[in-house]
VOBA-1610 file (N, C-alpha, C; in pm, whole numbers, padded with zeros to 5 digits, always signed):
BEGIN
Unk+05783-00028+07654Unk+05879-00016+07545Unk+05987+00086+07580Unk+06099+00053+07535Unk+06177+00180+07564Unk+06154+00272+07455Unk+06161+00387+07523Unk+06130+00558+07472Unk+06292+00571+07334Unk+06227+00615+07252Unk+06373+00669+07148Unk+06481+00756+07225Unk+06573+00766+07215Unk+06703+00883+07283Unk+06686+00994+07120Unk+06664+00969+07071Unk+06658+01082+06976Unk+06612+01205+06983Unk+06667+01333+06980Unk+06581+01440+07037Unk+06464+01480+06957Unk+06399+01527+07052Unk+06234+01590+06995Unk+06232+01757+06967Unk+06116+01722+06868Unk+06114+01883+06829Unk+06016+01916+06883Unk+06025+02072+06951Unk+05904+02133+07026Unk+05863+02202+06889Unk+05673+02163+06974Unk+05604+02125+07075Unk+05624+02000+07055Unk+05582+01928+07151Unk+05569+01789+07189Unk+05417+01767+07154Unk+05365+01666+07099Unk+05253+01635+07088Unk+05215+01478+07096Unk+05116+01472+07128Unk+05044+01316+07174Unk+04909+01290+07053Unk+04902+01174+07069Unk+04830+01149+06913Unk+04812+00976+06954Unk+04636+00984+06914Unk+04644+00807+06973Unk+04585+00767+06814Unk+04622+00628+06833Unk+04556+00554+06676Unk+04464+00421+06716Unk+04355+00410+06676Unk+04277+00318+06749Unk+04308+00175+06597Unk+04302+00063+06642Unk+04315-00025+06508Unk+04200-00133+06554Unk+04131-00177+06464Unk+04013-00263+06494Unk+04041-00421+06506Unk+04178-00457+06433Unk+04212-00607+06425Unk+04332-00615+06475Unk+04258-00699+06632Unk+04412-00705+06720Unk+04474-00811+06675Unk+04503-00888+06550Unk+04553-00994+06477Unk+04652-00933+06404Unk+04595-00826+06338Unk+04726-00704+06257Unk+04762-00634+06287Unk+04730-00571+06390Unk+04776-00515+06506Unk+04926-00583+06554Unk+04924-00726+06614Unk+05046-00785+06654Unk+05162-00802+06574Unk+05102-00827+06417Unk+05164-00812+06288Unk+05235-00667+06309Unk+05166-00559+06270Unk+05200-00381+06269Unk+05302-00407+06376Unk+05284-00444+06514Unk+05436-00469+06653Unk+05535-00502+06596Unk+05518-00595+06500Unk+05635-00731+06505Unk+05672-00767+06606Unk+05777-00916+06654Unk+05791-00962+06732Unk+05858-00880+06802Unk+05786-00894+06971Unk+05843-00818+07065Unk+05896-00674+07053Unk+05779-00648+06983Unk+05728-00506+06960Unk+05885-00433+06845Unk+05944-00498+06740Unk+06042-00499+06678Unk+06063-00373+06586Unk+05912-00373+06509Unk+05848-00286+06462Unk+05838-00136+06466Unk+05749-00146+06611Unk+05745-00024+06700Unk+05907+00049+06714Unk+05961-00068+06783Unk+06131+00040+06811Unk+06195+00082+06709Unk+06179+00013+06594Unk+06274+00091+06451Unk+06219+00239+06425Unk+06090+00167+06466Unk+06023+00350+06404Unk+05992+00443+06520Unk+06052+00416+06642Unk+06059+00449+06758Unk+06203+00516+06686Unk+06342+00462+06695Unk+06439+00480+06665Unk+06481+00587+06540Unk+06410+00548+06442Unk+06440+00582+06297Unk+06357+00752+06290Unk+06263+00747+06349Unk+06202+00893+06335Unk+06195+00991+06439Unk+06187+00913+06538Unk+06243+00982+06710Unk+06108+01071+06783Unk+06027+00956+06787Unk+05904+00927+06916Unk+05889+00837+06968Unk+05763+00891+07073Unk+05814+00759+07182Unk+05646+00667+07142Unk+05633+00557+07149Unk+05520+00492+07105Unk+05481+00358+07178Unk+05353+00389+07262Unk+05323+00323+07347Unk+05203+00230+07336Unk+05202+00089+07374Unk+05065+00045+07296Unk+04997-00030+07445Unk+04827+00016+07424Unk+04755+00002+07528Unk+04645-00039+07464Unk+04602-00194+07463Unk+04470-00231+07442Unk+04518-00240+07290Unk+04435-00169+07204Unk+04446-00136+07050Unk+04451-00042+07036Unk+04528+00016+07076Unk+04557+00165+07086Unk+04708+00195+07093Unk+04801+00267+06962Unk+04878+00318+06970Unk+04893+00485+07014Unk+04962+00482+07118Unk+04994+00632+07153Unk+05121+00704+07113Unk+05124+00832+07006Unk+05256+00864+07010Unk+05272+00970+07067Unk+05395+00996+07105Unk+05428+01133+07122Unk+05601+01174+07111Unk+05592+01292+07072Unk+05701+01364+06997Unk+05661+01503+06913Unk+05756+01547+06863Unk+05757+01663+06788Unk+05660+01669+06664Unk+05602+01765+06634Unk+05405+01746+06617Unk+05527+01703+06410Unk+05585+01722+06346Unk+05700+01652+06245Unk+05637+01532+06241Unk+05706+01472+06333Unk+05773+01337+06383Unk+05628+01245+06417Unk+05563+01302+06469Unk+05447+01235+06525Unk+05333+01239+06363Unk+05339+01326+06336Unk+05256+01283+06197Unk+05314+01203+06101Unk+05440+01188+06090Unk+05529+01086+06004Unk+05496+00961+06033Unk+05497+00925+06168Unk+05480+00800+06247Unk+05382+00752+06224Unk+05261+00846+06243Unk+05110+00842+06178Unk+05107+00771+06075Unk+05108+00847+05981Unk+05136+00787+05862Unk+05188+00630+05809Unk+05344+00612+05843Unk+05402+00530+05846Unk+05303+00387+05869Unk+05271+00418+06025Unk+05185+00278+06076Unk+05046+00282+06041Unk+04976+00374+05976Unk+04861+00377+05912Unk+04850+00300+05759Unk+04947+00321+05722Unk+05007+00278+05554Unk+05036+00165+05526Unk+05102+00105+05722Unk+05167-00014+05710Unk+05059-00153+05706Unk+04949-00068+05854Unk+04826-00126+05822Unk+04758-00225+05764Unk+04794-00076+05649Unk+04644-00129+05501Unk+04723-00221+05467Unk+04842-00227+05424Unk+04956-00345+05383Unk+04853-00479+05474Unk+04861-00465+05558Unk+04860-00573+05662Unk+04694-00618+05621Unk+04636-00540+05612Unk+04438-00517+05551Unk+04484-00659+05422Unk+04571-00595+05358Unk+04554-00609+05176Unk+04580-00767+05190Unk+04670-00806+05339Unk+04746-00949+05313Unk+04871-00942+05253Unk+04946-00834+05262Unk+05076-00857+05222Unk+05157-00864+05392Unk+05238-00987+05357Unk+05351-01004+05472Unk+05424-00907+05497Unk+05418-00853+05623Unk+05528-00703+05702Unk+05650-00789+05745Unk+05749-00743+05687Unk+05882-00770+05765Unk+05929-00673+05822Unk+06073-00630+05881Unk+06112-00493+05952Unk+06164-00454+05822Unk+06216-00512+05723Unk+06269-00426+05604Unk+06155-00311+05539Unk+06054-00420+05567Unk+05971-00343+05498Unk+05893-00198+05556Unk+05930-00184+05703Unk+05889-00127+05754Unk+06038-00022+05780Unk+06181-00019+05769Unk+06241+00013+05705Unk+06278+00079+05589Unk+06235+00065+05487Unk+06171+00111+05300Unk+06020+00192+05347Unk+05925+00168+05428Unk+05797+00250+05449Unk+05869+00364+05491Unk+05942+00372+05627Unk+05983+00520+05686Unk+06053+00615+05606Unk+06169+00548+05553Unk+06249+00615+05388Unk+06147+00669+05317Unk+06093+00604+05266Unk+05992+00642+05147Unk+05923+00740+05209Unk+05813+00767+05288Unk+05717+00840+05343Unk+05834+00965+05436Unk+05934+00929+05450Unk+06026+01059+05499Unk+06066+01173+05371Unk+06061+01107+05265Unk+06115+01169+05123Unk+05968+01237+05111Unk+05883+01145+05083Unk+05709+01212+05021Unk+05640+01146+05108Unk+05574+01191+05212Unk+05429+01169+05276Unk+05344+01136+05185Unk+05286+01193+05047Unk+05201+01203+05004Unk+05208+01053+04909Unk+05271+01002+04927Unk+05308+00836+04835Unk+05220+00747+04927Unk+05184+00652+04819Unk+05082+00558+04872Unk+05177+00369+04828Unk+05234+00371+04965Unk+05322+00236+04974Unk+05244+00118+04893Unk+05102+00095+04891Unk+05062-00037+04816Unk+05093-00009+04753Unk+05123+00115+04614Unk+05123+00072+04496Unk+05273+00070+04452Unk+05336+00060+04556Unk+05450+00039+04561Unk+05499-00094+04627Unk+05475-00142+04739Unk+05537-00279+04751Unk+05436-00361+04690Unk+05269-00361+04678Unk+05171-00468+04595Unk+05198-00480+04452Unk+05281-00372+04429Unk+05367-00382+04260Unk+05381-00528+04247Unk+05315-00634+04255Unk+05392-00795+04252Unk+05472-00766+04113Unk+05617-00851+04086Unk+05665-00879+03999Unk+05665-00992+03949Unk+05705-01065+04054Unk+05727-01221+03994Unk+05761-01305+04170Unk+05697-01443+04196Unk+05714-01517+04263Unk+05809-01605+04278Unk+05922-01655+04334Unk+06072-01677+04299Unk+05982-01840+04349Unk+06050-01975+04314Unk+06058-02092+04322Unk+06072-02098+04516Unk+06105-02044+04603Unk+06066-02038+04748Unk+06004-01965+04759Unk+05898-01928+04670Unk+05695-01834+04696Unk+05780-01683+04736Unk+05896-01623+04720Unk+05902-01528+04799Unk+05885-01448+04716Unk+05774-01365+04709Unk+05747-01248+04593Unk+05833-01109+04580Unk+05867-01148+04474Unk+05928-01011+04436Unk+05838-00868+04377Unk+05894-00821+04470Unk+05822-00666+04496Unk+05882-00524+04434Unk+05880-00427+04390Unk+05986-00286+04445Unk+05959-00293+04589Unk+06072-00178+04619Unk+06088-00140+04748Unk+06077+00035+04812Unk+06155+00106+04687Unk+06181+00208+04671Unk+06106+00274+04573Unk+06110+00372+04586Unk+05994+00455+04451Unk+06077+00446+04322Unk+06231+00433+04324Unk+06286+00463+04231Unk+06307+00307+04191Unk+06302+00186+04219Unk+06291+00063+04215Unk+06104+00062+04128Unk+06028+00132+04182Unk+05850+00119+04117Unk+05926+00203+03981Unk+05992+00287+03974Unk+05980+00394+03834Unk+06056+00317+03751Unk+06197+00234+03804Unk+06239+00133+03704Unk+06141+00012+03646Unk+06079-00030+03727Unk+05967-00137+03678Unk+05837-00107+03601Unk+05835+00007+03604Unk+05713+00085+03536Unk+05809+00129+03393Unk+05910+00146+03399Unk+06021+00188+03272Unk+06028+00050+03211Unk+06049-00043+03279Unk+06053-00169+03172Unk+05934-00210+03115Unk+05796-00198+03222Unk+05711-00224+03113Unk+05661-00165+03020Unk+05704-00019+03029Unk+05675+00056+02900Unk+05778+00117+02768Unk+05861+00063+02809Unk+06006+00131+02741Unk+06084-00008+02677Unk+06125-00015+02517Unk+06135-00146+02476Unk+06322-00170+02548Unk+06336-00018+02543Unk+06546+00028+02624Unk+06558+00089+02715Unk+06599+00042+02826Unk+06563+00099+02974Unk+06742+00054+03068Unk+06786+00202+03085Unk+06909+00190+03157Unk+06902+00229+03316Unk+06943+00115+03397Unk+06920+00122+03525Unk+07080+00180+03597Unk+07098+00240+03649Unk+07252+00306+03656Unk+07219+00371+03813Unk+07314+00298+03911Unk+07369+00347+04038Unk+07398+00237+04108Unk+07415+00247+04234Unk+07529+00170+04331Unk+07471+00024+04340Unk+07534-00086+04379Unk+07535-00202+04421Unk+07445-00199+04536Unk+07352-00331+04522Unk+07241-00313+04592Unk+07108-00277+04615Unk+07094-00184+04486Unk+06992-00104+04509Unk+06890-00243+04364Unk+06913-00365+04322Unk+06830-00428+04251Unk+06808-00438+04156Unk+06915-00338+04057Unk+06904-00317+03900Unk+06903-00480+03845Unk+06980-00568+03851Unk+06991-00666+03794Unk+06842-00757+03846Unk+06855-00786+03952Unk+06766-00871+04063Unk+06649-00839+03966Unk+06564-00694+03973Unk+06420-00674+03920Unk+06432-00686+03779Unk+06545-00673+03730Unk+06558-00716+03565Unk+06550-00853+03542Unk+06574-00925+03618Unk+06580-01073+03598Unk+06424-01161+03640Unk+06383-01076+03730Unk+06271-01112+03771Unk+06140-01038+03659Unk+06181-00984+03567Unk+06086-00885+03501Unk+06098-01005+03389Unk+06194-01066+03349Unk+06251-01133+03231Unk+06203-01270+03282Unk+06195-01302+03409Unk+06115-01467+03380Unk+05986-01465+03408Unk+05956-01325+03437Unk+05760-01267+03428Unk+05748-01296+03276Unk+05796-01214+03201Unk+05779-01225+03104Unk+05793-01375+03008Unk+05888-01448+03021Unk+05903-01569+02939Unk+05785-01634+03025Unk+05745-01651+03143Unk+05631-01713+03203Unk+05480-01683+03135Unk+05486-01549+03105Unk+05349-01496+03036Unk+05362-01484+02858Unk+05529-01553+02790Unk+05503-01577+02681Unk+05508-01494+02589Unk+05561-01361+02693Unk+05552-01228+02591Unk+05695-01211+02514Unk+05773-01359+02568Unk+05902-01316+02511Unk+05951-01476+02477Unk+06006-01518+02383Unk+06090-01640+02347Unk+06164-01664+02414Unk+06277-01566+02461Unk+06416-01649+02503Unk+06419-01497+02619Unk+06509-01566+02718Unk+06607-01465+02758Unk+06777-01457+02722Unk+06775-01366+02755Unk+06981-01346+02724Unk+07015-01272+02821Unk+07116-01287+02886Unk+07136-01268+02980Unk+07346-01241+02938Unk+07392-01133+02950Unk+07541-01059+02904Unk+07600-01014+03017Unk+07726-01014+03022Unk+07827-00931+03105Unk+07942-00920+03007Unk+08002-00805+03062Unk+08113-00789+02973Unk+08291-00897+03067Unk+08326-00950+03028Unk+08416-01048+03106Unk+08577-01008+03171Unk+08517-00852+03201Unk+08622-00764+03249Unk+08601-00794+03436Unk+08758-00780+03507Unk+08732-00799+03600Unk+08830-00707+03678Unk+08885-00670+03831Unk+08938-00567+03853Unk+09045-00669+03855Unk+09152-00611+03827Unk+09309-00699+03843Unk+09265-00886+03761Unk+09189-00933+03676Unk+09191-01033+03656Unk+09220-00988+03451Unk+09301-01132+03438Unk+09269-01133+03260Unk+09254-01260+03219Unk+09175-01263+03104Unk+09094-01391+03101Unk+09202-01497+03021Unk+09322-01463+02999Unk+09442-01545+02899Unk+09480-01634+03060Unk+09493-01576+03165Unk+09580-01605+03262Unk+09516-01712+03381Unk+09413-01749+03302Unk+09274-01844+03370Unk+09248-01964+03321Unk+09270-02062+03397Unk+09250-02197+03301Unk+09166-02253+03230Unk+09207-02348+03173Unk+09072-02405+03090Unk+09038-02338+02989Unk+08931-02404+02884Unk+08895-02350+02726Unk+08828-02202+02743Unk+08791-02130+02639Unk+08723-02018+02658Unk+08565-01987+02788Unk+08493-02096+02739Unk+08416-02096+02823Unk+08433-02105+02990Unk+08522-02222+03012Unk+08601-02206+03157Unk+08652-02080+03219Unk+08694-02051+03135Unk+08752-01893+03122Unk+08632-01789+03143Unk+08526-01788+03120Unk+08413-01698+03120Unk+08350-01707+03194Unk+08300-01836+03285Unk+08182-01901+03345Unk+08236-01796+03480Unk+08317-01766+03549Unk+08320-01704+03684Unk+08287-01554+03654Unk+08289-01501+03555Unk+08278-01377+03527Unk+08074-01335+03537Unk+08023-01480+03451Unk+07868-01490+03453Unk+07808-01516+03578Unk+07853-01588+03698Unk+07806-01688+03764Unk+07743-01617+03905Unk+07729-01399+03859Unk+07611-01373+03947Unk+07481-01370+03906Unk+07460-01444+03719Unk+07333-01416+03689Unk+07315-01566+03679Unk+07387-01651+03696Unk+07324-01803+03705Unk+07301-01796+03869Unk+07311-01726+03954Unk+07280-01733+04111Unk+07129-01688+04093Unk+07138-01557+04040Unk+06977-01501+04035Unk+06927-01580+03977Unk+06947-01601+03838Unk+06859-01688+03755Unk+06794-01795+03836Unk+06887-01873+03956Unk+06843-02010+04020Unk+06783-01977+04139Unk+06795-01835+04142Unk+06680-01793+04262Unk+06521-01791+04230Unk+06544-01765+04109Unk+06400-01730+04003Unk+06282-01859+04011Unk+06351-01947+03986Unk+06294-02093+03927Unk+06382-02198+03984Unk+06352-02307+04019Unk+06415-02436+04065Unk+06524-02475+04010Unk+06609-02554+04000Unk+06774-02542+03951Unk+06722-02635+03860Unk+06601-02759+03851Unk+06577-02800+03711Unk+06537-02771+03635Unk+06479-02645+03635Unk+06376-02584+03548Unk+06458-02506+03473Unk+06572-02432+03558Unk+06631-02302+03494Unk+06754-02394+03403Unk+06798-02517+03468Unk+06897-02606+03374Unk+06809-02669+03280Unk+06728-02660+03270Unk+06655-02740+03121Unk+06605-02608+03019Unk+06615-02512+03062Unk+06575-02365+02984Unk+06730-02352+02913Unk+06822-02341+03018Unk+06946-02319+02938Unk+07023-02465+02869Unk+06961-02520+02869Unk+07047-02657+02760Unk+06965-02633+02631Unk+06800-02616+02638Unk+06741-02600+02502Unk+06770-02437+02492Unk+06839-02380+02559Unk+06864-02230+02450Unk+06792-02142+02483Unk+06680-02132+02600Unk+06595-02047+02603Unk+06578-01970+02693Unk+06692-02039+02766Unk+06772-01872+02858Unk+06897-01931+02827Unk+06955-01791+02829Unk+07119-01793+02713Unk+07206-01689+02854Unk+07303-01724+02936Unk+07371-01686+02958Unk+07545-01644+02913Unk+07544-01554+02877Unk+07680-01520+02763Unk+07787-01437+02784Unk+07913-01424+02761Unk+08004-01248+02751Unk+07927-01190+02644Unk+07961-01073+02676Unk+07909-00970+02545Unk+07929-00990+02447Unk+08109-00999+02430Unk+08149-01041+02344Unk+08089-01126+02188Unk+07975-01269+02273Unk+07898-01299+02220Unk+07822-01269+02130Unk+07786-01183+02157Unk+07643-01040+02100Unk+07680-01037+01938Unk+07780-01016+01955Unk+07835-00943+01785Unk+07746-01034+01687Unk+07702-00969+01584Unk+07657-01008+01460Unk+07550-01099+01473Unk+07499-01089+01607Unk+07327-01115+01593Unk+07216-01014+01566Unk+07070-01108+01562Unk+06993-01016+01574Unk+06920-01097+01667Unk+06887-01011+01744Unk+06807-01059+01867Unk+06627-01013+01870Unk+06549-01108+01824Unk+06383-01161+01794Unk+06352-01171+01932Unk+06227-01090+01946Unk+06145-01173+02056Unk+06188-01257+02164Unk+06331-01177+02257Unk+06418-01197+02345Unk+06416-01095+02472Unk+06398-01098+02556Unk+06458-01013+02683Unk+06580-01018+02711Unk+06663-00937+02700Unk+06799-00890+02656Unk+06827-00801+02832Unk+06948-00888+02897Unk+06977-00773+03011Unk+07132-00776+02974Unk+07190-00687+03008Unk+07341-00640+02998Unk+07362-00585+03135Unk+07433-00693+03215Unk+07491-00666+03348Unk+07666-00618+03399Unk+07648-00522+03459Unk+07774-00466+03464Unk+07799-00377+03355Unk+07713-00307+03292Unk+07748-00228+03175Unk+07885-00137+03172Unk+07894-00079+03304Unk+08005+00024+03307Unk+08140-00029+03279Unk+08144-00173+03211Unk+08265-00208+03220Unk+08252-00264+03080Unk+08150-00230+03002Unk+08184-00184+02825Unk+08314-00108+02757Unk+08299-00095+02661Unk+08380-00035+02612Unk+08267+00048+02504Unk+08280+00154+02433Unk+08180+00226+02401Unk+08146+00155+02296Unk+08250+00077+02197Unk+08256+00011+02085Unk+08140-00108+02128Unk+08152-00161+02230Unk+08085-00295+02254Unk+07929-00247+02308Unk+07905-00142+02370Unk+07786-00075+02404Unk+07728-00080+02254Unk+07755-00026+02183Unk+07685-00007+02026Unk+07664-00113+01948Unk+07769-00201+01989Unk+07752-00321+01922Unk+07593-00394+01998Unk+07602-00381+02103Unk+07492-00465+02186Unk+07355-00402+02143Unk+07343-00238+02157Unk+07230-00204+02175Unk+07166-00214+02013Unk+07233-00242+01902Unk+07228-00263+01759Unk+07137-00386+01777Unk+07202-00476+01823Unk+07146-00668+01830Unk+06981-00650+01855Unk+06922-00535+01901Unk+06819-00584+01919Unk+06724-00544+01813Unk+06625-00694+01848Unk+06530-00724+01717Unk+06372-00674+01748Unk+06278-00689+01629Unk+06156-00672+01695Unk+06097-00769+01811Unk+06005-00688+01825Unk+05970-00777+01953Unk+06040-00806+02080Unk+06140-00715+02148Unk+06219-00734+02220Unk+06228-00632+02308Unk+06285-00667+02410Unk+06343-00540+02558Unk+06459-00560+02583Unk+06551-00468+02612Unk+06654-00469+02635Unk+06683-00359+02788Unk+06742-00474+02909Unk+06777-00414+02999Unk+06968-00368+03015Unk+06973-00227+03056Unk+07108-00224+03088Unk+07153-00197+03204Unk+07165-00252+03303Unk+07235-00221+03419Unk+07404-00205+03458Unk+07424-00122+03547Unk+07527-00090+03558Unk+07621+00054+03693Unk+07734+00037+03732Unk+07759+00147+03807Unk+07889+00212+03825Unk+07851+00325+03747Unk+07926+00449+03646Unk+08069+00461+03785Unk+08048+00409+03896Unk+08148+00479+03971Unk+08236+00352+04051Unk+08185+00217+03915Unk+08278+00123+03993Unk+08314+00053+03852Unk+08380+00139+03764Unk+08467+00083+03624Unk+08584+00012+03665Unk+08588-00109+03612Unk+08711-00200+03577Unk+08780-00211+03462Unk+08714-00099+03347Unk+08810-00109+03210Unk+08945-00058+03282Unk+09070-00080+03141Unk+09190-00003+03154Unk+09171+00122+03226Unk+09254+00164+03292Unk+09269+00322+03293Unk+09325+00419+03132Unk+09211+00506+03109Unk+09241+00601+03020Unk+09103+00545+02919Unk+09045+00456+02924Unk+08911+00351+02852Unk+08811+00361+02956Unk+08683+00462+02784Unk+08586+00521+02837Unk+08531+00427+02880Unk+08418+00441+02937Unk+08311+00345+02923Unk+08193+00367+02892Unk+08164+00229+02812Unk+08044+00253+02754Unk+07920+00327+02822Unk+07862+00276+02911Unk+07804+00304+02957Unk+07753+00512+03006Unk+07847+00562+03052Unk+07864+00678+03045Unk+07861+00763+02922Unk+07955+00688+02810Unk+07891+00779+02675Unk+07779+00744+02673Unk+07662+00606+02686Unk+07550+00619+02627Unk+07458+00672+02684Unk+07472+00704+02810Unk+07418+00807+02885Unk+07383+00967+02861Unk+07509+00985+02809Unk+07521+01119+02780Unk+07483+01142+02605Unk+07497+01027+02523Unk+07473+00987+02360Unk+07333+01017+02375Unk+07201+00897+02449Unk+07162+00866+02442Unk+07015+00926+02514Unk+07064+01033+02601Unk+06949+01056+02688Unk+06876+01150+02570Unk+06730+01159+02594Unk+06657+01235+02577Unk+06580+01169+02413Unk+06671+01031+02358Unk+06565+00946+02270Unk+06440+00915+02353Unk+06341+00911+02229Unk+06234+00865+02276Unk+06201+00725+02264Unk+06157+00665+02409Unk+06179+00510+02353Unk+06266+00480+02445Unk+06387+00520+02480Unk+06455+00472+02554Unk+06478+00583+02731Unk+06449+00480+02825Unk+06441+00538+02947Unk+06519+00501+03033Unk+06621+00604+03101Unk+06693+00580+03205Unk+06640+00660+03309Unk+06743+00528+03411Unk+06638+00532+03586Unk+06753+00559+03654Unk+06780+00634+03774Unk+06890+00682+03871Unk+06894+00633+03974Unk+06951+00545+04006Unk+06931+00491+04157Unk+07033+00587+04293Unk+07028+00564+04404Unk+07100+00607+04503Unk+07159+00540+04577Unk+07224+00590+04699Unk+07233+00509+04803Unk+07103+00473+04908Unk+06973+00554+04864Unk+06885+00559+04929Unk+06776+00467+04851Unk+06828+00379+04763Unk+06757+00307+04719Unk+06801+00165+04766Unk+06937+00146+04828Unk+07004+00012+04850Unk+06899-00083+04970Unk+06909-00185+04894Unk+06808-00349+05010Unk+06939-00430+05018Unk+07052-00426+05048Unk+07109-00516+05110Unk+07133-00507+05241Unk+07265-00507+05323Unk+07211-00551+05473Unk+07257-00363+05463Unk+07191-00299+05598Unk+07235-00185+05636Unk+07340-00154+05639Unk+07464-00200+05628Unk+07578-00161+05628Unk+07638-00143+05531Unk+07567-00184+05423Unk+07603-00149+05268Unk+07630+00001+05215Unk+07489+00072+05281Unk+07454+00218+05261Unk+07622+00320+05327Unk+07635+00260+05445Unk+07805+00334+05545Unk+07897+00302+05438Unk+07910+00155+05390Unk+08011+00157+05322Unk+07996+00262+05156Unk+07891+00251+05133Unk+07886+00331+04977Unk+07899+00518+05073Unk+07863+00543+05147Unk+07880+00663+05210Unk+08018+00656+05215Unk+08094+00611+05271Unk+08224+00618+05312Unk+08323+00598+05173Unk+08314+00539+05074Unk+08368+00553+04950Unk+08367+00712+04877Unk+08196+00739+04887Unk+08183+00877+04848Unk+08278+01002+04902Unk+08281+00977+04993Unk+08360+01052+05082Unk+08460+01083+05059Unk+08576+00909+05058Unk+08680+00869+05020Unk+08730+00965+04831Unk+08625+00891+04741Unk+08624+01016+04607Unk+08636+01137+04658Unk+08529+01173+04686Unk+08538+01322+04700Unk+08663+01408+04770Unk+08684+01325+04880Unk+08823+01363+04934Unk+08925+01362+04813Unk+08948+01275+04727Unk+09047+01276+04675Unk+09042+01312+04507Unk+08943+01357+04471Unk+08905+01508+04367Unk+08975+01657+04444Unk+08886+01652+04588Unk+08978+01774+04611Unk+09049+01826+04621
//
């Protein structure tokens, strides 16, 4: 294998790991040892495999991290959950923040099985604390950068739920604000007019369930994709309620929404405070209810990062490089 270029911290130390099933063992490699080099790369030791026997060595840090890491990844592999490199990716993050975290009860979190068997999982600890917030919290605000799954695990929490019956309908909101777009200047009737504004939660939604299943839910009414707008002067019964794109409320329409809900109901709000498309000089909702709202009981907000993002790696440079970009230009 090639050795990491990453420098080591003295002392240098060596450390072997014996594994009993050379079947999960090849799994723990990934192909052409794929595995090994990320976390070769990502933590900066060198890791050599002989027989069933991993050898590391590196900075006595680094070498117990690694430990860890492929010990953890393992039991994953024990339990029967499928290792990808993402996932082994999200293990090194996670266990670099807290060693002391125990990854099954974090990726075996099952949520919900999407119509191509691919189970939806958390990834991140702060992805497990949002999913643990929805099932115990009837108002749960998910707030930070693109990517990191606020919508995705809300949607997947919401057809767990209509699957297990604990809920009648879903609803599914955006507010129909867009950057440089207005909805007068767009063809076709109102709805024509709206449908491109909805059409990242009819993508998820059809990731969820088969495109006949999820089109025969929404013709009888029982998943409701809508503008906010909509919302006004209902009451919303025994519904799973998500509000996507919140930060592009208006505070008036935030109150209006979080009012609608009825007994028997959850209401998700997702959203990200640092990518508003209202007017300039127009608060947003979202941010007053943040600051309105924290510290009710009953209602729980979750913080995401850039260290929570699952899209492709280059997502994380670009949200780094924006930050930057702000901050440069506050100063």
């Amino acid at each position: 294998m090639t050795k990491s270029s990453s420098k080591k911290r003295l002392p240098s130390i060596s450390k072997k790991i014996r594994f009993t099933d050379n079947e999960l063992l090849r799994s723990l490699c990934g192909e052409q040892n794929a595995h090994l080099n990320l976390i070769e790369k990502k933590i900066g030791v060198s890791i050599n495999l002989r027989g069933n026997v991993l050898l590391l060595q590196g900075g006595d840090w680094e070498v117990e991290l690694a430990e860890k890491v492929l010990s953890q990844l393992y039991g994953l592999l024990e339990s029967q959950y499928p290792l990808y490199i993402n996932d082994v990716s999200h293990a090194i993050r996670i266990l670099s923040g807290d060693r002391s975290l125990d990854l099954k009860k974090i990726f075996k979190d099952e949520v919900y099985i999407t119509a191509q068997k691919k189970i939806i999982t958390p990834k991140t600890v702060n992805q497990k604390k949002y999913i643990d917030s929805i099932k115990n919290y009837d108002i749960v605000f998910g707030i930070g950068p693109a990517g990191t799954g606020k919508t995705y695990l809300a949607m997947a929490m919401a057809v767990a739920s209509l699957i297990r019956k604990d809920c009648n309908r879903i609803i599914l909101a955006r507010p129909a604000v867009e950057a440089g777009e207005r909805l007068g200047f767009l063809p076709g009737d109102l709805y024509e007019k709206v449908n491109p504004y909805l059409r990242p939660l009819y993508d998820a939604l059809h990731d969820m369930m088969p495109f006949e299943n999820a089109s025969e839910l929404l013709e009888k009414g029982i998943i409701e994709v809508a503008p906010l707008a909509f919302m006004r002067g209902r009451t919303l019964n025994d519904s799973f309620v998500i509000l996507d794109e919140a930060q592009n409320a208006t505070p008036e329409q935030m109150k209006m929404f979080l009012t609608r809900l009825g007994f028997s109901s959850k209401a998700v709000i997702t959203g990200d405070i640092t990518q508003t498309d209202l007017p300039r000089g127009q608060e947003s909702g979202l941010i007053e209810a943040s600051h309105t709202l924290s510290g009710i009981e009953g209602i729980q907000f979750v913080s995401f990062s850039r260290e929570d993002v699952i899209r492709h790696p280059l997502v994380q440079k670009i949200i780094d490089a924006y930050e930057k970009l702000d901050s440069q230009k506050k100063a």
